[in-house]
matplotlib code that plots the C-alpha trace (Angstrom):
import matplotlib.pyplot as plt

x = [9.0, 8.0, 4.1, 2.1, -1.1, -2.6, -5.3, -7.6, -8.4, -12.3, -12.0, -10.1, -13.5, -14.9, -14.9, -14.7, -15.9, -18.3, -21.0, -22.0, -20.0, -21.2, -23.1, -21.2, -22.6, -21.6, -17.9, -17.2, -18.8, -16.8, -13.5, -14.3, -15.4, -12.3, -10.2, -7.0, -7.4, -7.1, -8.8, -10.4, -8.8, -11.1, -12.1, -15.4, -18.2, -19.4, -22.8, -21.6, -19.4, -22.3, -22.6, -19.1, -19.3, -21.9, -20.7, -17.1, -18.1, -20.8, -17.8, -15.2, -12.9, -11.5, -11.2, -7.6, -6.2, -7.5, -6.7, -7.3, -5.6, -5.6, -4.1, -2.2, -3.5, -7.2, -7.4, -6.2, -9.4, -10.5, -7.7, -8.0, -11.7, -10.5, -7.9, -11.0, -12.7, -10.1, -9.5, -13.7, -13.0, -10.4, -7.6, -4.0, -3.1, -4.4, -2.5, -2.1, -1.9, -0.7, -1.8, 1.7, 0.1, -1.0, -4.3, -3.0, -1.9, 2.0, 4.1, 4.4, 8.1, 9.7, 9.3, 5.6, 5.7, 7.1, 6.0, 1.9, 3.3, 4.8, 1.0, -0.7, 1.7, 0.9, -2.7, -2.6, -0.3, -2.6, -5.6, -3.7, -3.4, 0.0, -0.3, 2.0, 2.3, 2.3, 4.6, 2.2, 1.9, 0.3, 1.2, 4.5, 6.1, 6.1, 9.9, 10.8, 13.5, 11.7, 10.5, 14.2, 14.6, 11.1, 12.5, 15.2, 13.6, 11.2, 13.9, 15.5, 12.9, 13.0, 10.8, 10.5, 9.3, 6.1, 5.6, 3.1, 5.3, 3.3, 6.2, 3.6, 4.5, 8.0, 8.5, 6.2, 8.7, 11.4, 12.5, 10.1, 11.6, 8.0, 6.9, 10.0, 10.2, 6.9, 8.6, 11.4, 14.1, 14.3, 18.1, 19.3, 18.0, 19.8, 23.0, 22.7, 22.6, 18.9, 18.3, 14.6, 15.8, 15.4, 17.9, 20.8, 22.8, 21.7, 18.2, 15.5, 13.5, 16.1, 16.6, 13.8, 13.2, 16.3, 16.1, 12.6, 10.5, 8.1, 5.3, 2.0, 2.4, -0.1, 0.3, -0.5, 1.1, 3.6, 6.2, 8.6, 7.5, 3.7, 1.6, -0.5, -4.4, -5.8, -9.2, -9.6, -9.2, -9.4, -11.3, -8.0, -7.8, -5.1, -4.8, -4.5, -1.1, -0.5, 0.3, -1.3, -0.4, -2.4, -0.3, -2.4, -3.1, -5.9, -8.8, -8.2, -10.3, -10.3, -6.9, -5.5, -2.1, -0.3, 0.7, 3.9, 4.5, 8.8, 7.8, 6.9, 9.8, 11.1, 7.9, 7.9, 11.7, 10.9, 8.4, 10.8, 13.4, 10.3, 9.5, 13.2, 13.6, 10.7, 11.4, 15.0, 15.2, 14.1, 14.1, 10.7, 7.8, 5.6, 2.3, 0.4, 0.0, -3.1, -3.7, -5.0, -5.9, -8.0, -11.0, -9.7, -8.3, -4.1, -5.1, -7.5, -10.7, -12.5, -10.8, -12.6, -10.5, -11.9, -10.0, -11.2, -9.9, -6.8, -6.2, -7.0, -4.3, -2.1, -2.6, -2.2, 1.1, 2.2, 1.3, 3.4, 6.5, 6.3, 6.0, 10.0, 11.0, 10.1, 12.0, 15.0, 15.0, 14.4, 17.7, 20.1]
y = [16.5, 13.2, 13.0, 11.0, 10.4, 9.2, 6.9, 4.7, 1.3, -0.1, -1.7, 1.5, 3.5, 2.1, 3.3, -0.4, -3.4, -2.9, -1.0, -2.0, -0.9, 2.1, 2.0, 2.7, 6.1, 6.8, 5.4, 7.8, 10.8, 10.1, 9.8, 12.7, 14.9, 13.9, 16.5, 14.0, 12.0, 11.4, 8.1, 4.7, 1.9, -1.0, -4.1, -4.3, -7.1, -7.6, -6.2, -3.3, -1.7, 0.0, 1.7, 2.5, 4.2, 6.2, 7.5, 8.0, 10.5, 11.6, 13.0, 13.3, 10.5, 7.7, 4.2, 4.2, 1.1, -2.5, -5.8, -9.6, -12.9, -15.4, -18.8, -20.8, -23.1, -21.9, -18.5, -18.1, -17.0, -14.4, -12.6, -11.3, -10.7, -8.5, -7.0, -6.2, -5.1, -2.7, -1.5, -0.6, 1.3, 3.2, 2.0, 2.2, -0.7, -4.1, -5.3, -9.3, -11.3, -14.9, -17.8, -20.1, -22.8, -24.0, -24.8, -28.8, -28.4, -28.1, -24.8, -22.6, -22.9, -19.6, -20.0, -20.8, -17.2, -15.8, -17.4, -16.3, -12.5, -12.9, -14.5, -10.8, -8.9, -9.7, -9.5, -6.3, -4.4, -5.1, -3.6, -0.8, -1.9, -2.7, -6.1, -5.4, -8.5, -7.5, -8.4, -10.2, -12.4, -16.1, -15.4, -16.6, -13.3, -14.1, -15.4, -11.8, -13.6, -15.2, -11.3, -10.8, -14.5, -13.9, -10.9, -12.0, -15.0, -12.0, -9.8, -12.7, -13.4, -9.0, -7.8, -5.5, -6.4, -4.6, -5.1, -3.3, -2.3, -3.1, -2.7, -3.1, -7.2, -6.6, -3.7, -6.1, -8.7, -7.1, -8.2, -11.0, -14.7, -16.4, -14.1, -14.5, -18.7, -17.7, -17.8, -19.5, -16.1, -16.6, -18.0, -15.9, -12.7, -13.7, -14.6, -10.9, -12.6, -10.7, -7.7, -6.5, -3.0, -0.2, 1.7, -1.2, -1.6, -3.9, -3.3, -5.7, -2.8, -0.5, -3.4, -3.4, 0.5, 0.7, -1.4, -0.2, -2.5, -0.4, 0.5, 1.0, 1.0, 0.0, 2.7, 0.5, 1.2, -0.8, -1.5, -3.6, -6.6, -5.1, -6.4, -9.1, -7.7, -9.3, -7.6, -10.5, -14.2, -17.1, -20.4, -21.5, -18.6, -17.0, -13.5, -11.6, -11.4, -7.7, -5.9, -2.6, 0.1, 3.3, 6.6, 8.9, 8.4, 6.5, 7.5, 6.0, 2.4, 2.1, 0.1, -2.8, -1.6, 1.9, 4.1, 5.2, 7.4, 6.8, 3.2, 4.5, 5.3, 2.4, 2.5, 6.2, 5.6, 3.4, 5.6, 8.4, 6.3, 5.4, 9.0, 10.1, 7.4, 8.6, 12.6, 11.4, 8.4, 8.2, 4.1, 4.8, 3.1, 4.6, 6.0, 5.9, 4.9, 3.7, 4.2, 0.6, 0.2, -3.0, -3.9, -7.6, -10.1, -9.3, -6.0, -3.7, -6.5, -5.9, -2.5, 0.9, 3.0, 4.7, 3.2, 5.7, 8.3, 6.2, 6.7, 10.3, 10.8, 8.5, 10.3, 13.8, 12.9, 11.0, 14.0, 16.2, 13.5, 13.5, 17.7, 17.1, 14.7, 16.8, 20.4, 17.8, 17.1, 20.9, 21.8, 19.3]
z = [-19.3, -17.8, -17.1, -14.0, -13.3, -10.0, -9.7, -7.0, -7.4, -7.1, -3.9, -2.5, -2.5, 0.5, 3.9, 6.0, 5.1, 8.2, 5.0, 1.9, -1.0, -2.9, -6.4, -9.5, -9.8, -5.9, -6.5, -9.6, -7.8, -4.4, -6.8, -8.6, -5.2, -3.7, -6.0, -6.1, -8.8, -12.0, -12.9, -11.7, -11.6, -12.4, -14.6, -14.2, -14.6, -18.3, -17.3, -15.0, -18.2, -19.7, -16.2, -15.7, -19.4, -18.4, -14.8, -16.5, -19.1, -16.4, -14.1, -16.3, -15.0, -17.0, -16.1, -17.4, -15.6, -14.4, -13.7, -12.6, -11.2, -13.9, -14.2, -16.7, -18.2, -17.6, -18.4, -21.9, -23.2, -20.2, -20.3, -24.5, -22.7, -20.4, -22.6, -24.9, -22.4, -20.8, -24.3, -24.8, -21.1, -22.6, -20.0, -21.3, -19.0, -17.5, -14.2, -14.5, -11.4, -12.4, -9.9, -8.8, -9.9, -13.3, -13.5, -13.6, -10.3, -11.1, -9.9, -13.1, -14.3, -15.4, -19.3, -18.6, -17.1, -20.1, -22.3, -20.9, -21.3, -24.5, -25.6, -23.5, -24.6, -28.8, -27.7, -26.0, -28.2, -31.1, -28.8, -27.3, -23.6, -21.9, -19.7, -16.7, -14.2, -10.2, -7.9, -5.3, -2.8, -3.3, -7.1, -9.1, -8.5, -4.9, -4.9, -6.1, -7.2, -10.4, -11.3, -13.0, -14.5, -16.1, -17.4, -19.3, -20.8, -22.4, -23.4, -25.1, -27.5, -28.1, -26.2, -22.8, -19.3, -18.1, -14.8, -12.1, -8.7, -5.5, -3.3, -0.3, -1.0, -0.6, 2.4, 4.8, 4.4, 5.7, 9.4, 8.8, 8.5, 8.5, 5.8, 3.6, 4.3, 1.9, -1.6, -0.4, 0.2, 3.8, 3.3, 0.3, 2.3, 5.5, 3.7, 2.0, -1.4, -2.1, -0.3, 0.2, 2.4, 0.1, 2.7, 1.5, -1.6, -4.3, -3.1, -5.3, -5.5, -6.9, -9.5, -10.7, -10.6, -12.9, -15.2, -16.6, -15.6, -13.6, -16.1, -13.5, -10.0, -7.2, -3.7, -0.6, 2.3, 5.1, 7.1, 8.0, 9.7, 9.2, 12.1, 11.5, 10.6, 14.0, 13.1, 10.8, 11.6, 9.2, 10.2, 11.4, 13.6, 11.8, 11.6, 8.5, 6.6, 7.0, 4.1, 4.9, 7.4, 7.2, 5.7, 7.7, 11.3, 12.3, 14.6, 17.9, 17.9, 14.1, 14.0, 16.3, 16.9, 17.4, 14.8, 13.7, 10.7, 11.0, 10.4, 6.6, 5.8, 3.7, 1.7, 1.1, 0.2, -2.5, -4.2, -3.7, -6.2, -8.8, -9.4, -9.5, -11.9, -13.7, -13.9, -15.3, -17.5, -20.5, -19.7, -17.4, -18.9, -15.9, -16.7, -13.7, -10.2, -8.1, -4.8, -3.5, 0.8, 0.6, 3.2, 2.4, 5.1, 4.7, 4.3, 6.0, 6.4, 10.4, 10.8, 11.4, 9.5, 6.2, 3.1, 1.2, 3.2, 3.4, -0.5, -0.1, 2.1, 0.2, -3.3, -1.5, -0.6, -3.8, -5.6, -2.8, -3.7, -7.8, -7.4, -5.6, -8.0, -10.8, -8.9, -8.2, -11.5, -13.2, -10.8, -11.8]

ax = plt.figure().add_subplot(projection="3d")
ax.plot(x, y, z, "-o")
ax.set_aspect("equal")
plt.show()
């Protein structure tokens, strides 16, 4: 029987970004306290691992994922670091966030791409780790269309796609023509050619659900045409992206817009499909999943609401969905 485990990113145990963050020690015992989880999810500083060793065998939770944005061109060397690194934490995988530009300036081309995972993916197989690259915005992988040309350019030299799902990047875009003129999709979405609505045939998500892709998966919730974070403005007074919507409703203040759970629909959808895929293919690659609501500008930065109790509610109700996958599965 297919196994899961649920996870939290660092920067999800935080309240707001209106407190300082917690201590190493305070992190793993607020994890741990929580009664959700299974692991952190965390590359941490070269002189913060000896802490994070200690505080993980201290409560009894593993650091058994982490990650980092590199780019081409420039990063070669940190990333075998972190791999080494992730492999001293014990992780099983490291989530790889590759910049859209070299670090010459030029966009990265699709072989570039592939040929930077083929190079992680030796390294890491020979430590033990699996690179997975995240879909992302402000990364490559930002034209979701480049996720499955990538793809094939890796299977063709014999070798499988690991990627990490943040389908967070994807829902928000949905009904959003400013957001998707971001990555260039505006026109092939609007002409039905690519289809980011997990409720529609031929779905990109579904895509990449099925054809094995999905190896870690990152749980941030949003919605379709996600209000902008207006809690947050950049020097150029713009607002925040908006690629976080609160699972759980909100205290009344701690938000800037109204809450709808309907709205969560599409992105619960889409989670729904990974763990059915998961409990019934022997294609899944999936190991784990990390909750992941952010106190950073797109995200959650300026509100009130607690992150951390954000995850919570998140996890609670991940758990509550791979429990139905699972009985779906058992009576089929």
């Amino acid at each position: 029987m297919a196994s899961l485990q649920f996870g939290i990113t660092q920067l999800n145990v935080l309240h707001n970004d209106h407190e300082p963050a917690p201590d190493v020690d305070t992190t793993f015992r607020m994890v741990k306290a929580a009664g959700v989880f299974d692991y952190l999810d965390k590359t941490p500083p070269d002189d913060d691992v000896p802490a994070y060793l200690k505080a993980s065998e201290k409560y009894a939770l593993p650091v058994l994922a982490g990650g980092w944005f590199y780019a081409i061109g420039r990063d070669e060397t940190l990333i075998e670091k972190n791999l080494r690194l992730a492999q001293a934490l014990g992780s099983r995988v490291h989530n790889v966030q590759v910049l859209t530009n070299h670090a010459d300036g030029h966009p990265v081309s699709d072989q570039e791409v592939a040929d930077w995972y083929l190079r992680a993916r030796d390294i890491g197989l020979r430590l033990g780790v699996e690179p997975c690259f995240e879909v992302h915005v402000n990364m490559w992988s930002e034209d979701f269309r480049r996720v499955e040309r990538v793809a094939t350019l890796v299977e063709a030299r014999g070798q499988p796609f690991r990627m990490t799902l943040d389908h967070s990047h994807v829902i928000f875009k949905i009904d959003n023509p400013k957001e998707q003129e971001i990555g260039d999709i505006r026109a092939d979405v609007e002409a039905g050619r690519f289809v980011l609505d997990p409720r529609k045939p031929g779905n990109v998500t579904d895509r990449w659900i099925e054809a094995g892709y999905v190896c870690h998966a990152h749980a941030r919730a949003a919605v379709p045409n996600n209000p902008k974070n207006t809690f947050y403005r950049y020097d150029d007074g713009r607002p925040g992206r908006g690629i976080q919507y609160p699972i759980a409703r909100p205290k009344p203040g701690t938000w800037f817009d109204a809450w709808d759970e309907s709205l969560l629909e599409p992105w619960k959808e889409v989670v729904r499909r990974l763990f059915r895929f998961h409990a019934t293919s022997p294609k899944s690659c999936l190991g784990q999943i990390s909750s992941e609501f952010i106190s950073r500008p797109d995200y959650g930065s300026g509100c009130r609401y607690s992150m951390f109790e954000q995850g919570v509610a998140c996890v609670t109700w991940l758990r509550e969905a791979w429990r139905q996958a699972q009985a779906d599965s058992a009576r089929a």
